[in-house]
C-alpha positions as CSV (number, residue, x, y, z in Angstrom):
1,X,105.5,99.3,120.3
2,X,106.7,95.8,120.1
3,X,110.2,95.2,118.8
4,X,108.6,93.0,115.8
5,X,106.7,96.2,114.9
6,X,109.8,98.5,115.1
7,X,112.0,96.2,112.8
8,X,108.8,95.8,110.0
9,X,109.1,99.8,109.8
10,X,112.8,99.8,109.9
11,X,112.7,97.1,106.9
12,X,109.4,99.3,105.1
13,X,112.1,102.4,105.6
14,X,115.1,100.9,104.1
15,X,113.1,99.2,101.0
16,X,111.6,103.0,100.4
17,X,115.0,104.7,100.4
18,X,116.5,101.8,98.2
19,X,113.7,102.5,95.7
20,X,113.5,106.3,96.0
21,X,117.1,106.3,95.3
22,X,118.2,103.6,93.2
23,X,115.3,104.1,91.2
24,X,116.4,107.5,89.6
25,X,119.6,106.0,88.4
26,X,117.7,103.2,87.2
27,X,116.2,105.5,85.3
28,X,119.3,107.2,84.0
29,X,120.4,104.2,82.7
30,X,117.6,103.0,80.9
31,X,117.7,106.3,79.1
32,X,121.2,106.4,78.4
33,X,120.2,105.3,74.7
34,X,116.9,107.4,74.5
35,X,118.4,110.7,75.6
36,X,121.9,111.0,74.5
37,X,122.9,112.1,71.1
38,X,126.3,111.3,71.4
39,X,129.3,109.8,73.7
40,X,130.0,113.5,75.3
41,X,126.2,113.4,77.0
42,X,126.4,109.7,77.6
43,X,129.0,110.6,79.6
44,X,127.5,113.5,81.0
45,X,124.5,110.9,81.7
46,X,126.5,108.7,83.6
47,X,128.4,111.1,85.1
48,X,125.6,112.1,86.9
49,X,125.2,109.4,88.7
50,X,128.3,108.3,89.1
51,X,129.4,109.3,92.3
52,X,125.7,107.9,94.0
53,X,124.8,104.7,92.2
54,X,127.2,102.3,94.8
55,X,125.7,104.3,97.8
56,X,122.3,103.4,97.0
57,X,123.1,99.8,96.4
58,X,123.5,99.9,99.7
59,X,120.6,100.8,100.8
60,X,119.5,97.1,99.0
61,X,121.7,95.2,101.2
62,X,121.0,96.4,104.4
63,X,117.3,95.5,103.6
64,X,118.4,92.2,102.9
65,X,120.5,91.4,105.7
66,X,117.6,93.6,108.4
67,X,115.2,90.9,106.8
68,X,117.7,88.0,107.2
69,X,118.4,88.6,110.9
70,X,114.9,90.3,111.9
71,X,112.7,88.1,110.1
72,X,114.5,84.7,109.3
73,X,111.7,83.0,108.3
74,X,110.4,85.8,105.9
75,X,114.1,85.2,104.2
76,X,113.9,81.9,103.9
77,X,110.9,81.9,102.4
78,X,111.2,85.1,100.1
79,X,114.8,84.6,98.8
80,X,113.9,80.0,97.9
81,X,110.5,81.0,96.2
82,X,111.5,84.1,94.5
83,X,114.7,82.5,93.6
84,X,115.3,83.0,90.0
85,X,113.8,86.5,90.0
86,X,116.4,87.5,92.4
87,X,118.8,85.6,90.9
88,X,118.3,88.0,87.7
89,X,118.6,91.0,89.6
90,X,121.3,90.1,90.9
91,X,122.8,89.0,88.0
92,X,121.5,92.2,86.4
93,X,123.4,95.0,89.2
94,X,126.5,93.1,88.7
95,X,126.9,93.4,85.4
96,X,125.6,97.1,85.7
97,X,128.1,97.8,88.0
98,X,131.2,96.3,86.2
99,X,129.9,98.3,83.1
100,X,130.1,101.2,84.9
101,X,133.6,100.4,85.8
102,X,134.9,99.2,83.0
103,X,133.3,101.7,79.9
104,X,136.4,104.0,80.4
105,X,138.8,101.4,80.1
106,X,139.1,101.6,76.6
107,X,138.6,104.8,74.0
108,X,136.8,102.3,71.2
109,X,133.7,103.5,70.5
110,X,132.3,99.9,70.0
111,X,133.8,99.1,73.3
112,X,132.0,101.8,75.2
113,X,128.9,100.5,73.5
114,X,128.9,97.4,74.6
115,X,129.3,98.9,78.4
116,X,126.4,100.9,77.5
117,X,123.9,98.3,76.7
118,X,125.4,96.5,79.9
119,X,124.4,99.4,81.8
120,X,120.9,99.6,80.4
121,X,119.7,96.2,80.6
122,X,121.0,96.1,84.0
123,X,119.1,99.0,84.8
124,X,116.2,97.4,83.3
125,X,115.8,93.9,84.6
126,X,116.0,95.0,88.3
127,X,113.2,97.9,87.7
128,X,110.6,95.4,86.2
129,X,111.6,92.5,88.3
130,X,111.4,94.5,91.6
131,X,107.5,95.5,90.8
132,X,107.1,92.1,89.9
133,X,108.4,90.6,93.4
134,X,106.6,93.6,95.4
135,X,103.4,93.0,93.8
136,X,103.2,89.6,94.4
137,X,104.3,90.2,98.6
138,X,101.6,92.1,98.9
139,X,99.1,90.6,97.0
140,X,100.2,87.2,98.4
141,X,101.5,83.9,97.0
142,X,101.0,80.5,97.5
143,X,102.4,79.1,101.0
144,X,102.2,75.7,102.3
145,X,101.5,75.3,106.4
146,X,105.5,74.9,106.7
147,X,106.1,78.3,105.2
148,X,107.1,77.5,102.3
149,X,106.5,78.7,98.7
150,X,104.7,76.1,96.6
151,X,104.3,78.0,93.2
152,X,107.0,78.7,90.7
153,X,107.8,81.0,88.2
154,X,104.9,81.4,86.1
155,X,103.1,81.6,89.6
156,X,104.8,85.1,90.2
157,X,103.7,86.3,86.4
158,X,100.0,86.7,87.1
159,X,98.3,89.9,85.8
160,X,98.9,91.9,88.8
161,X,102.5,91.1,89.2
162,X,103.2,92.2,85.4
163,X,101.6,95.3,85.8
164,X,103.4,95.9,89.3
165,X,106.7,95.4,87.1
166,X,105.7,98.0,84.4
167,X,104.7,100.2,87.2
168,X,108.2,100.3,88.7
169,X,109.4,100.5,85.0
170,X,107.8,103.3,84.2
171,X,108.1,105.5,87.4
172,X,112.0,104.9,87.3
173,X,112.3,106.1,84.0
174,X,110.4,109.1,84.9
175,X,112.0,109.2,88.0
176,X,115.5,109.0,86.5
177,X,114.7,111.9,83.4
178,X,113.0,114.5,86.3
179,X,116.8,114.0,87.8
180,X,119.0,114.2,84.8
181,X,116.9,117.6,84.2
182,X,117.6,118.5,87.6
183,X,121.6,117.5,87.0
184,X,122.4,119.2,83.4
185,X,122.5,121.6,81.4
186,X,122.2,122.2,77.4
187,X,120.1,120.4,75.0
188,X,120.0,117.0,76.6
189,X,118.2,118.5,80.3
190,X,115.8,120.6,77.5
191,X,115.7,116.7,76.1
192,X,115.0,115.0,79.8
193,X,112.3,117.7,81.1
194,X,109.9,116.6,77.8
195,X,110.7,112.4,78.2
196,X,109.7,113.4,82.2
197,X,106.3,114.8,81.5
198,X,105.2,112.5,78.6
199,X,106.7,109.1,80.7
200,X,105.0,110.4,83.7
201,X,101.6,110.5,82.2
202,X,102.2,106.8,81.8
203,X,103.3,105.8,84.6
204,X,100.3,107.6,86.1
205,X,97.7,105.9,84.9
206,X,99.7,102.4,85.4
207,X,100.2,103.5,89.1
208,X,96.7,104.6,89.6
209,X,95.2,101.0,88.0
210,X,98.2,99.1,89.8
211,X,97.4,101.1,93.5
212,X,93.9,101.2,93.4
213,X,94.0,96.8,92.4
214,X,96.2,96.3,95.6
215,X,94.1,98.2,98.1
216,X,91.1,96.3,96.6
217,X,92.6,93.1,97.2
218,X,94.4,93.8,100.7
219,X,94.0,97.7,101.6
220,X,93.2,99.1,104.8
221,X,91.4,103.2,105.1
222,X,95.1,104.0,106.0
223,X,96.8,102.3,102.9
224,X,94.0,104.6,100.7
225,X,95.6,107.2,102.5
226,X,99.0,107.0,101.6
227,X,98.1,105.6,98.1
228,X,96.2,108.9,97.6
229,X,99.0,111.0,98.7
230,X,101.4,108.9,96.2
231,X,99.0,110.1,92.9
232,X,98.9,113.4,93.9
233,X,102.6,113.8,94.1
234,X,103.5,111.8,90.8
235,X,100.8,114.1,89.6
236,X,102.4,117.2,90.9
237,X,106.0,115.8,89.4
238,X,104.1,115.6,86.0
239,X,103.1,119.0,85.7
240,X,106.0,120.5,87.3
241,X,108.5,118.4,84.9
242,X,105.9,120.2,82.2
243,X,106.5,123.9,83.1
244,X,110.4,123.4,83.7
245,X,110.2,123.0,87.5
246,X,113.0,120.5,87.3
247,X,113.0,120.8,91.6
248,X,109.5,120.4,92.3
249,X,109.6,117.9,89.7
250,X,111.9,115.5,90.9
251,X,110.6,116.0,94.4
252,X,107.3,115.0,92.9
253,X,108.6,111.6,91.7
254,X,110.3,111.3,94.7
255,X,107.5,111.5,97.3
256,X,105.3,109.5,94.7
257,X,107.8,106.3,94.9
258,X,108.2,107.1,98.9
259,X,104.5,107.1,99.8
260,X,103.7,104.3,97.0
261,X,105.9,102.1,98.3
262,X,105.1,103.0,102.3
263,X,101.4,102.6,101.5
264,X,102.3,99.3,100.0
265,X,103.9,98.1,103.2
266,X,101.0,99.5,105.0
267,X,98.5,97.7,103.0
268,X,101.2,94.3,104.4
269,X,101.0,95.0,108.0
270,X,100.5,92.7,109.8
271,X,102.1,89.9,107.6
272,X,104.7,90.1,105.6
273,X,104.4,87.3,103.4
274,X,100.6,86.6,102.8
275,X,99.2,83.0,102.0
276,X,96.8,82.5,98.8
277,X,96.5,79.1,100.1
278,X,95.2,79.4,103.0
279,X,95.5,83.0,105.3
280,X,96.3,80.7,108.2
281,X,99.9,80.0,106.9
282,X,100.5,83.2,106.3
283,X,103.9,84.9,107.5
284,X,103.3,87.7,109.9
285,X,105.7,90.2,112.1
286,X,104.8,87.4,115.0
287,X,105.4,84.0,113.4
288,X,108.5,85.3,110.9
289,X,110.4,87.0,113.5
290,X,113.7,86.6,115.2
291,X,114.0,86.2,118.9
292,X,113.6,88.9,121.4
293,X,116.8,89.2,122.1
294,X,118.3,89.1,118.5
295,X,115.8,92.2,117.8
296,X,117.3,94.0,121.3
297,X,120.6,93.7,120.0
298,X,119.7,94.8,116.5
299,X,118.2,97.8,117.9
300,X,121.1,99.1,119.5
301,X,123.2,98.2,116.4
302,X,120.7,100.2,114.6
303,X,120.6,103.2,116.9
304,X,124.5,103.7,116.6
305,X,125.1,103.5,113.1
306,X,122.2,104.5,111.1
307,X,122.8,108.1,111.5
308,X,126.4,107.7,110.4
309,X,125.3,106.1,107.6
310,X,122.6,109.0,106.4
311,X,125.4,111.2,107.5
312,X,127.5,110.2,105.5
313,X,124.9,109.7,102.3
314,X,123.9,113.0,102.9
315,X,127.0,114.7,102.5
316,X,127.9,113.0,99.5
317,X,124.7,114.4,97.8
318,X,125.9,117.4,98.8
319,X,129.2,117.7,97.8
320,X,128.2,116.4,94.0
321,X,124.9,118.9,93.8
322,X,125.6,121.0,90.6
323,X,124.7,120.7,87.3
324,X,126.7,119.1,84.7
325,X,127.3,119.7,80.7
326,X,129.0,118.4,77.6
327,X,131.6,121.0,78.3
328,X,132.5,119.4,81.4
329,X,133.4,116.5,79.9
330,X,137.4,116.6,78.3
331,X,137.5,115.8,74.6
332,X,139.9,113.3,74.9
333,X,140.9,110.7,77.6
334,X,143.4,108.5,78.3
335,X,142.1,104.6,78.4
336,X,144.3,104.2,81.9
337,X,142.0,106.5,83.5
């Protein structure tokens, strides 16, 4: 397999565990104002994702930088067309992540929420924006013979990139109340395990409309494949979140964003930018990558420190497994803290 191929699969790989993963707290925090009742299971809310939501950040800018040094002229080109989108989402994690900082830092209740709104809207903007960017990759975009984008931003809000952004909405809200059921206990998983079944059945038939568009326009038999396999399990996370199976549920959702978002890459493969202009200047694995040696050295970069890395997520997941309550969560605290 040619190191081009290798590095496409690495980048497919680290864009699937960023979504997988961020996209359940995602979902947390866009629900932070649907689900909780009061500041004790806000807390709870937040707490459960608390000790994860920086990890899987990170997960985000590895991809970046794999693309930047595997596939320079894919960056280029992705990060100066999609500009102000990523801008926002950038924009967007920041403030989420000073929000989650900073809510504690004060015991005013109009303080905390002002922190809280932060922490949805920041949650919000990347999960529509990241459907909107994907769809539009794989679909393809306008790009000049010098690899350049040529559109702008009303280019990237065509029908199949807004539905691409409510599909990521949608799935990371269920995704994020299948995990809170899976992470509490009392009234507000009871609350969580009903949101999961009814959001699910939404983003369902989104997903289905939105999956089934793409391999039209650009599928291969082995993209059905995978797309298939991505239905079935959202499917499966549906029911399950239906009969209480908080587990198989989230496991559901989980698989559903892994294999939507690995058949999406698959439907890519070869390119990873495709042209609406003209399918000649279209950016593949060949005419987007990095030298040979660059690619060599990644590798062996790659090789050492990826399983530290999982390692090390890994073990942090399982230290903070259990369930949490209201009645973890002190009455009082100090504002120091």
């Amino acid at each position: 397999m040619e190191l081009t191929t290798i590095w496409f699969i690495v980048i497919a790989f680290l864009w699937i565990g960023y979504f997988a993963l961020e996209g359940f707290d995602f979902g947390v925090g866009i629900l932070l104002p649907v689900l909780a009742k009061n500041d004790k299971e806000r807390r709870v809310m937040i707490n459960t994702i608390g000790p994860l939501w920086d990890g899987n950040e990170v997960w985000l800018l590895v991809a970046g930088g794999a693309t930047f040094a595997a596939f320079p002229h894919w960056y280029a080109t992705l990060f100066s067309g999609f500009y102000l989108p990523l801008l926002l989402i950038l924009v967007a994690l920041i403030v989420r992540g000073v929000a989650f900082e900073y809510r504690h830092k004060r015991p005013e209740a109009k303080w905390q929420s002002r922190w809280d709104t932060a922490i949805t809207v920041g949650s919000a903007i990347p999960a529509l924006l990241w459907g909107v960017a994907f769809a539009n990759i794989v679909a393809g975009v306008p790009i000049d013979a010098d690899m350049e984008f040529t559109g702008s931003l009303l280019t990237l809000l065509n029908p199949i990139g807004l539905l691409g952004g409510l599909v990521t909405l949608s799935l990371f809200v269920t995704h994020g109340a299948t995990f809170i059921a899976l992470k509490t206990v009392g009234d507000i998983r009871v609350r969580a395990r009903a949101l999961a079944w009814r959001s699910g059945l939404v983003a369902a038939v989104l997903a289905v409309i939105f999956l089934v568009w793409l391999q039209v326009l650009t599928g291969s038999p082995a993209s059905a494949i995978v797309f298939v396999i991505a239905a079935l399990l959202l499917v499966l996370g549906v029911v399950m979140a239906y009969v209480g199976r908080e587990g198989i549920s989230f496991a559901g959702t989980f698989g559903a964003i892994v294999f939507a978002v690995a058949g999406m890459f698959v439907a890519l493969f070869p390119d990873v930018m495709p042209s609406s202009t003209n399918v000649a200047f279209s950016l593949t694995t060949t005419n987007a990558a990095a030298t040979s040696y660059t690619l060599t050295i990644m590798t062996w970069i790659a090789v050492v420190f990826t399983p530290i890395v999982l390692s090390y997520q890994a073990w942090t997941y399982w230290v903070f497994r259990k369930r949490i309550g209201t009645h973890h969560i002190p009455t009082a605290e100090l504002a120091s803290q």
